[in-house]
C-alpha positions in Angstrom: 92.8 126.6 80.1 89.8 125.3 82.1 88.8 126.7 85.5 88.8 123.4 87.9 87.2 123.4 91.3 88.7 120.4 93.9 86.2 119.7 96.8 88.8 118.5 99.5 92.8 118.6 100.1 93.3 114.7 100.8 96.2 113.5 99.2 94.2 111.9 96.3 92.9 116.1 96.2 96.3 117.1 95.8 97.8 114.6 93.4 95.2 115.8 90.9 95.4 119.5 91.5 99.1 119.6 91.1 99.0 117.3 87.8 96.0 119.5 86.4 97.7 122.7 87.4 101.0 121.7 85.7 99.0 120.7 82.3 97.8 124.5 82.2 94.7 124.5 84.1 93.5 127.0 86.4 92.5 125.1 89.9 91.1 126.2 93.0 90.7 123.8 96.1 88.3 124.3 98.6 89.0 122.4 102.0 86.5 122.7 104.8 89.5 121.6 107.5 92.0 123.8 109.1 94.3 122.1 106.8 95.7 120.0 104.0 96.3 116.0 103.6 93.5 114.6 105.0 93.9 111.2 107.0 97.5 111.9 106.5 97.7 114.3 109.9 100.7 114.6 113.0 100.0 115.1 116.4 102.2 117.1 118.2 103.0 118.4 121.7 106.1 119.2 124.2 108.4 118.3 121.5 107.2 114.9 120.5 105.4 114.4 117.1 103.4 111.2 115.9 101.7 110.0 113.0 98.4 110.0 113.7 97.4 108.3 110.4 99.5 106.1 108.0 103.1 105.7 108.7 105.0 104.2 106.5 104.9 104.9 102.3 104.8 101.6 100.2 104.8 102.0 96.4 107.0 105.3 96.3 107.1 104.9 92.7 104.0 106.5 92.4 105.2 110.0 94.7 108.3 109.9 92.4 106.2 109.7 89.1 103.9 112.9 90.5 107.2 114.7 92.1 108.7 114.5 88.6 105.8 115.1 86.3 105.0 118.6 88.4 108.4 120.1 88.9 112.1 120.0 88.2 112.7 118.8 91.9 112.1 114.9 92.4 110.9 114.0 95.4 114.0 113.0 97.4 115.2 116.7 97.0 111.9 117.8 98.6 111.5 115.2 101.7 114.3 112.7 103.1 112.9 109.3 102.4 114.7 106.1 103.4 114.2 102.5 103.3 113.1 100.8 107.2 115.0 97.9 107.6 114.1 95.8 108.8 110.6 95.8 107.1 108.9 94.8 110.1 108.9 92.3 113.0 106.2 90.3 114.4 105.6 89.0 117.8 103.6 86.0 118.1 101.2 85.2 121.0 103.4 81.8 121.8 106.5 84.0 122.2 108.0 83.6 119.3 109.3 86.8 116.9 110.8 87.0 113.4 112.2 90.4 112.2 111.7 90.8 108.2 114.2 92.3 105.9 113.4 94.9 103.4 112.4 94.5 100.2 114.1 90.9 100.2 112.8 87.6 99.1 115.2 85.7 100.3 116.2 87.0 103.2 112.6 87.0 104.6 112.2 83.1 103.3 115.7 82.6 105.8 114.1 84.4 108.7 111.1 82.5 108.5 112.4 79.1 108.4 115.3 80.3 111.3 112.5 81.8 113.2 109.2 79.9 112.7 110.8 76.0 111.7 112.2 74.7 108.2 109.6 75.2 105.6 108.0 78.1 106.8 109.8 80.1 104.4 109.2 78.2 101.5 105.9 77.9 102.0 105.5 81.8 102.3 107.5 82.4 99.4 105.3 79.9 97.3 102.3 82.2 98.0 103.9 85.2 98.0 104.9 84.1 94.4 101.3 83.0 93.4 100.2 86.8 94.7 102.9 88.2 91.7 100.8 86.6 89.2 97.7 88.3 90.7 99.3 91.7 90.8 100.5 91.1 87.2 97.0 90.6 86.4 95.6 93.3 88.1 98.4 96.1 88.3 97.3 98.0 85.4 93.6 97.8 85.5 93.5 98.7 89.4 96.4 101.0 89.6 97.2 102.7 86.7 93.7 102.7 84.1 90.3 104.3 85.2 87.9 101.4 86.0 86.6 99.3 82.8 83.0 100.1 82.1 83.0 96.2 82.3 83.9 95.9 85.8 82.5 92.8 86.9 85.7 91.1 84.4 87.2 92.3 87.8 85.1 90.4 90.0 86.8 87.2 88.7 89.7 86.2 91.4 93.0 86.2 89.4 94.8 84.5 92.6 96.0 80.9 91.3 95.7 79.2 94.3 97.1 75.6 94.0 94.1 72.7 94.5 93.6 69.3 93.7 92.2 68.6 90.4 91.0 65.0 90.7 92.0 62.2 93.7 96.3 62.5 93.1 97.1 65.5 90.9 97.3 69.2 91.8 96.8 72.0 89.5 96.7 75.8 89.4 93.1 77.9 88.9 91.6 81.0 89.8 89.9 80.8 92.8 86.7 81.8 94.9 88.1 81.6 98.0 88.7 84.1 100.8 92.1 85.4 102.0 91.1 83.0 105.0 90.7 80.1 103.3 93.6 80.4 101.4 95.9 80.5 104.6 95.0 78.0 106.1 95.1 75.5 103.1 98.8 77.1 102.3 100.1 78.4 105.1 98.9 76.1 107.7 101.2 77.2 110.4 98.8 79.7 113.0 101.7 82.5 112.9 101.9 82.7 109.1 98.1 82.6 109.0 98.5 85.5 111.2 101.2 87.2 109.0 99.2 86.9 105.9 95.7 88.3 107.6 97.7 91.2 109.7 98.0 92.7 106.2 94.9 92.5 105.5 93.6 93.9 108.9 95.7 96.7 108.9 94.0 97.8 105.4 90.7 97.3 107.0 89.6 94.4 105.5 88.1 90.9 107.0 89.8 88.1 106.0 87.4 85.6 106.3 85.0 88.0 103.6 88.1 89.3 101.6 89.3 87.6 98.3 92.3 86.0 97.8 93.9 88.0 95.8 94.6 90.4 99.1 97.7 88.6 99.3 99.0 91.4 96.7 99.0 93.3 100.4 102.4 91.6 101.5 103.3 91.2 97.7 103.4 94.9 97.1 105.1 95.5 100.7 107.6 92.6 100.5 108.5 94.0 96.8 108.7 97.4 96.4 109.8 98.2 100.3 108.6 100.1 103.2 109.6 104.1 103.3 109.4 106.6 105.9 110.1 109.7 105.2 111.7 112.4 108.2 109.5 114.2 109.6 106.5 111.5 109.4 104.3 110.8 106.6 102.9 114.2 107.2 106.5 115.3 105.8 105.1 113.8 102.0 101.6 115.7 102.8 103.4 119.4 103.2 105.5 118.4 100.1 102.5 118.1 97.9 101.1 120.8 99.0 103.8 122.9 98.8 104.3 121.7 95.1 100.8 122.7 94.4 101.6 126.1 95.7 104.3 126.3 93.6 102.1 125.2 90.1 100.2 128.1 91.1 96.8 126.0 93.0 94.8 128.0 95.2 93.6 126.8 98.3 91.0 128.0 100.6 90.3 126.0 104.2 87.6 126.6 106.2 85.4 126.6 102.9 83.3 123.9 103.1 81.3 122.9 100.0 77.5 122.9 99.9 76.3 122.0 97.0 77.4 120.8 93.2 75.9 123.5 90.7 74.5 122.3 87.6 73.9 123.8 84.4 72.6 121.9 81.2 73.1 118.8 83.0 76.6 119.6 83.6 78.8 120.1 87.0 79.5 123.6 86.4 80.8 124.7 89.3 80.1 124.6 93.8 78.6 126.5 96.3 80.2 127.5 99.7 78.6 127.4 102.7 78.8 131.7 102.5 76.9 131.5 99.7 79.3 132.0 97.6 79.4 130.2 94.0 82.5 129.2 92.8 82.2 128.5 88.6 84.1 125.4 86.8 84.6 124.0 84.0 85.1 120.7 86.0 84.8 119.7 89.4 86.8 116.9 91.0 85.1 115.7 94.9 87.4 114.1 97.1 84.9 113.1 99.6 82.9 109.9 100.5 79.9 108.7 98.3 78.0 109.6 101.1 78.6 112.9 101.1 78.7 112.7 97.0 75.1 112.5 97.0 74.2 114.7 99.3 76.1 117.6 97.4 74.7 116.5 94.7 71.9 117.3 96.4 70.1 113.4 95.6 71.4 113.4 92.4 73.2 109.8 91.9 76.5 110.3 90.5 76.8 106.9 90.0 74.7 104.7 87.8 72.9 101.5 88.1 75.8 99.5 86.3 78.1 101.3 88.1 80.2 99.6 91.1 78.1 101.2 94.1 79.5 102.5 97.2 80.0 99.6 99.8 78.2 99.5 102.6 79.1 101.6 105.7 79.3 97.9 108.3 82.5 97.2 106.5 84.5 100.3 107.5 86.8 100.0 110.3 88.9 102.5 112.2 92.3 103.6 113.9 92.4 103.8 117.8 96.1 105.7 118.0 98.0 106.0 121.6 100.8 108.6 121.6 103.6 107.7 124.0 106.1 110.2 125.4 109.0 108.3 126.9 111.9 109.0 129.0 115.2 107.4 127.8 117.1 107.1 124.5 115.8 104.7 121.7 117.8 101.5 121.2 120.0 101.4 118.5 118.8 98.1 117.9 115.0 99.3 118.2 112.8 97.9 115.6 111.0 100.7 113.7 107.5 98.8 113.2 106.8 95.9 115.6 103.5 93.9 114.9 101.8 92.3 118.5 99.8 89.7 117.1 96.3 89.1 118.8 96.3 86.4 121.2 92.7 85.4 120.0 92.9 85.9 116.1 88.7 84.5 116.1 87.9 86.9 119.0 89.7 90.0 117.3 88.0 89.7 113.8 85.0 89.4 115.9 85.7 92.3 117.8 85.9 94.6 114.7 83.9 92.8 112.2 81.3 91.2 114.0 80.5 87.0 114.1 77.8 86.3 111.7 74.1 88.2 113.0 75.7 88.7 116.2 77.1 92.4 118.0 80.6 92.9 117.6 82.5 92.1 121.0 85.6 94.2 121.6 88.4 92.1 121.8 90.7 92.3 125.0 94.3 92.0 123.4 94.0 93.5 119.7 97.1 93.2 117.6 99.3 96.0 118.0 101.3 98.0 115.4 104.2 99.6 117.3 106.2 102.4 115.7 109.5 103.5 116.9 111.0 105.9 113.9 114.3 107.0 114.6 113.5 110.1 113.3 115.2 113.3 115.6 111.8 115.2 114.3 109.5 113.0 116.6 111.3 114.2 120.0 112.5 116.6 121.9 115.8 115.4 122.4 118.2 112.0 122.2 117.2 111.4 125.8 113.6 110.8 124.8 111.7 108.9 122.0 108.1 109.0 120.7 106.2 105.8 120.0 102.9 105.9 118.2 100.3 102.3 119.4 97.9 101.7 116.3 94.8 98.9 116.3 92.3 98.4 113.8 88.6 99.0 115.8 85.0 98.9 114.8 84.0 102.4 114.0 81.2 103.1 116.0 80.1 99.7 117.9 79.6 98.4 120.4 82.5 100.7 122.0 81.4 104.6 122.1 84.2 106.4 121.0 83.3 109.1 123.0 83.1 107.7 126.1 86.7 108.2 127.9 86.5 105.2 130.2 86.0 103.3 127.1 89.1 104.8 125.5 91.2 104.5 128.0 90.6 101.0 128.7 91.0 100.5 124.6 94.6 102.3 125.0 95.3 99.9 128.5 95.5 96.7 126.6 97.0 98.3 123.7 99.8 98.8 125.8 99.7 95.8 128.0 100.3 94.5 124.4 103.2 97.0 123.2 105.2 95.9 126.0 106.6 92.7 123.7 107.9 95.0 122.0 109.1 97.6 124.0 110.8 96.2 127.4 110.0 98.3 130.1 107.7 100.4 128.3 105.2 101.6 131.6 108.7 102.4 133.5 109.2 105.0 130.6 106.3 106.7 129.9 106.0 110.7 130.7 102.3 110.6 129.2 100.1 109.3 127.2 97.6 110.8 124.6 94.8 108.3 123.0 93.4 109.6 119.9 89.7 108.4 119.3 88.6 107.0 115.5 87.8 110.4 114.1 84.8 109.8 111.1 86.5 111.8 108.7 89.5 109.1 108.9 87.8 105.8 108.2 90.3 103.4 107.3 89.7 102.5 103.6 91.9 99.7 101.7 92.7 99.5 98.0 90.8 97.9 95.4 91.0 94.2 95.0 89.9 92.1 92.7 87.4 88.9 92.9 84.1 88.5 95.1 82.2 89.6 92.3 83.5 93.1 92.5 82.3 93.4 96.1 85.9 95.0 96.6 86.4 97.6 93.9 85.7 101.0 94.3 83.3 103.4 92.5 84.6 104.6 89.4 86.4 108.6 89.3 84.4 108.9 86.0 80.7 109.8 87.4 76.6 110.2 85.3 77.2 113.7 85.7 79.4 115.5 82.9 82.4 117.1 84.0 82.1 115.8 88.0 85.1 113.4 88.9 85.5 111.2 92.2 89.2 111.1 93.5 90.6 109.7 96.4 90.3 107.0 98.6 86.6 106.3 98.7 86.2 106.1 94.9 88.7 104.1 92.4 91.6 102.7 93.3 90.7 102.9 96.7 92.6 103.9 100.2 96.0 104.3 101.2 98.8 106.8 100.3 100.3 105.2 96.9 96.4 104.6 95.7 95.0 107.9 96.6 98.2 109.3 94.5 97.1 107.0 91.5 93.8 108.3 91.9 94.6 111.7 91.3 96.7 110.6 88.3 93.7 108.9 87.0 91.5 111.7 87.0 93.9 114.0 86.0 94.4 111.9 82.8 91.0 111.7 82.2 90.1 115.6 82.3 93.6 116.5 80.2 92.7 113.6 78.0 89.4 113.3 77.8 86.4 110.5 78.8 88.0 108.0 76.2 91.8 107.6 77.6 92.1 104.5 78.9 95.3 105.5 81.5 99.3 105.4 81.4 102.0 103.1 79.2 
């Protein structure tokens, strides 16, 4: 039984600890928060609860795998999750709106063509079918295996988008072409181009910059389904940690890490900001690269043939508004609603920046509305809680903490939300804007292609026995990939350097 020390109690944290714990290990986490899940957090007052960070679980597979491998109690005995159907609908800036069925090819290839023209659906469905042959290429190696010490076979786009091969004939290829480029050759239509980059916004990722095979995005949510579960996504968070309690994981908040200790060039243990040393056999850091270093205090934990951290100008952030309203939810409410931009250029702009230039904020962002019907959000059936969420530069040119600057952020955002809410400023008690907090950087999963630009550094570090988990290190961000994560790095410290991941 080895003594493990976990820097962190993100859900990538957690995954691990519970998985090492169950294998007979002996693990302590250290969190320098108030609390456990990291972006994964709820806002609450007067009754009304939000999600203040993801909220909606794709891939559950991967919560049912960890749920099952930690305990007799599977994971819908410990949390009530249910399908949202439909999946999602989407408001475009010439009026029209197309609701999308759950987990349905078919029925979201009808709703297209009934909502958007005949052919729309077809042509989504032919791309949504060329992104299943990129996630069957890239499944295992960026969800399920520790990153090949041959990356850059990754940085080959496995997307075979359709082109012509000579003046008449067309024929199917890997491609170097962004997400970007790719709609518009296939999709063609402006509100599908939309669809397909919304994804990829809401993961943080620029579409003119990302690689093709980001269309796994709407793949993976069009597939496998969109969950919530009651009581928010901060519901899964207090499940995990509550298995963890119950394999026997010990947890410590307002113990913030210092420093990795070293011994014979191994990570032998950390030091708290008391002073205090904590020894172990192995440490697993769920924090940023940044960070990394630092406790490593200059130490690279990664090599020069590693896949290095990416560079900070491509992180994004949430700007969240909280909405208390006055009157019962519809029972034909929509749970997500998604208020396209009604400049598309101007937004990616706004978050990503144009070229050498500043970023410009954008005046209408898109919108993600959330309505859950979910008696835990509210007070009563005479009220409901709706949560605004829009993908913002981090830092510039808007200053976060300026509250003129938020509150005209959270303005438009709900000028916006009111295609999908009638009524909504008629409704609303109060309002509550939640700034981009730093610790909550939006981070997207792995993808493939671009030469690797878009993988993640590897959990496996330079320095024996130190492990990266999370969603800043392999396979990247989100709730499903920070669980894989943890699976990942589990396996490799029960298994050793050399296991290669699941079957």
């Amino acid at each position: 039984m080895a003594r493990i020390a976990v820097i962190g109690a993100g859900m990538g944290a957690m995954a691990a600890a519970a998985r090492l714990a169950v294998a007979g290990h002996r693990v302590a986490v250290f969190e320098r928060g108030a609390t456990h899940g990291g972006a994964v957090r709820r806002w609450e007052r007067g009754g009304f609860a939000f999600d203040s960070g993801p909220g909606l679980l794709h891939l559950p597979a991967v919560y049912r795998d960890l749920f099952l491998k930690t305990g007799r109690e599977p994971l819908e005995s410990c949390i009530e999750l249910s399908q949202v159907d439909p999946a999602s609908r989407h408001v475009f800036p010439d009026g029209t709106a197309v609701s999308l069925p759950n987990a349905s090819r078919a029925g979201v290839l009808t709703a297209l063509d009934e909502a958007l023209g005949a052919g729309s659906g077809e042509r989504w469905s032919a791309l949504v079918g060329r992104a299943r042959e990129a996630w069957d290429a890239t499944r295992r190696p960026l969800l399920e295996e520790p990153l090949w010490q041959d990356w850059r076979v990754l940085g080959r786009d496995p997307y075979p988008a359709v082109r012509r091969r000579g003046l008449f004939g067309r024929g199917k290829g890997p491609t170097t072409a962004t997400l970007a480029e790719v709609a518009r050759r296939e999709l063609a239509d402006p509100r599908l181009i939309a669809l397909l980059e919304s994804h990829a916004l809401a993961y943080g990722f620029d579409p003119r910059s990302a690689p093709a095979s980001a269309v796994v995005l709407p793949y993976m949510e069009q597939t496998f389904g969109s969950w919530y579960p009651r009581g928010g996504m901060r519901a899964l968070a207090d499940a995990l940690y509550e298995r963890c309690l119950a394999r026997k994981v010990e947890f410590s908040f307002g113990a913030a890490v210092t420093g990795i200790v070293e011994k014979d060039g191994r990570a032998s243990g950390v030091e708290l900001a008391d002073g205090r040393v904590s020894e172990a056999e192995f440490v697993v850091a769920g924090v940023d690269p940044a960070q990394l270093v630092e406790l490593c205090r200059g130490r690279e934990p990664w090599g020069a043939d590693d896949v290095r951290p990416g560079p900070d100008d491509r992180a994004t952030a949430r700007l969240t508004v909280c909405l208390a309203l006055r009157g019962a939810r519809p029972a034909d409410a929509v749970h997500r609603t998604v208020v396209h931009a009604a400049d598309r250029t101007a937004e990616l702009a706004g978050v990503f920046g144009d070229g050498p230039g500043l970023r410009t904020p954008c005046d209408r962002p898109t919108v993600t509305v959330l309505r859950p019907d979910d008696p835990a959000s509210r007070p009563d059936d005479a009220h409901e809680a709706v949560t605004l969420t829009a993908t913002v530069a981090p830092h510039s040119p808007v200053d976060w903490r300026d509250g003129e600057a938020v509150a005209a952020g959270a303005e438009r955002m709900t000028e916006s939300a009111e295609a999908a809410v009638p009524g909504l400023r008629e409704r609303v008690l109060w309002r509550e804007v939640l700034p981009p907090a730093d610790d909550a950087l939006v981070t997207g999963p792995a993808l493939a292609g671009r030469e690797g630009r878009f993988l993640r550094p590897g959990n496996r570090t330079r320095i024996p026995g130190l492990y990266a988990v999370g969603g800043w290190s392999h396979p990247g961000g989100g709730p499903a990939h920070a669980g894989m994560s943890g699976a990942i790095v589990a396996g490799l410290i029960v298994n050793g350097d050399d296991w290669h991941g699941s079957t």
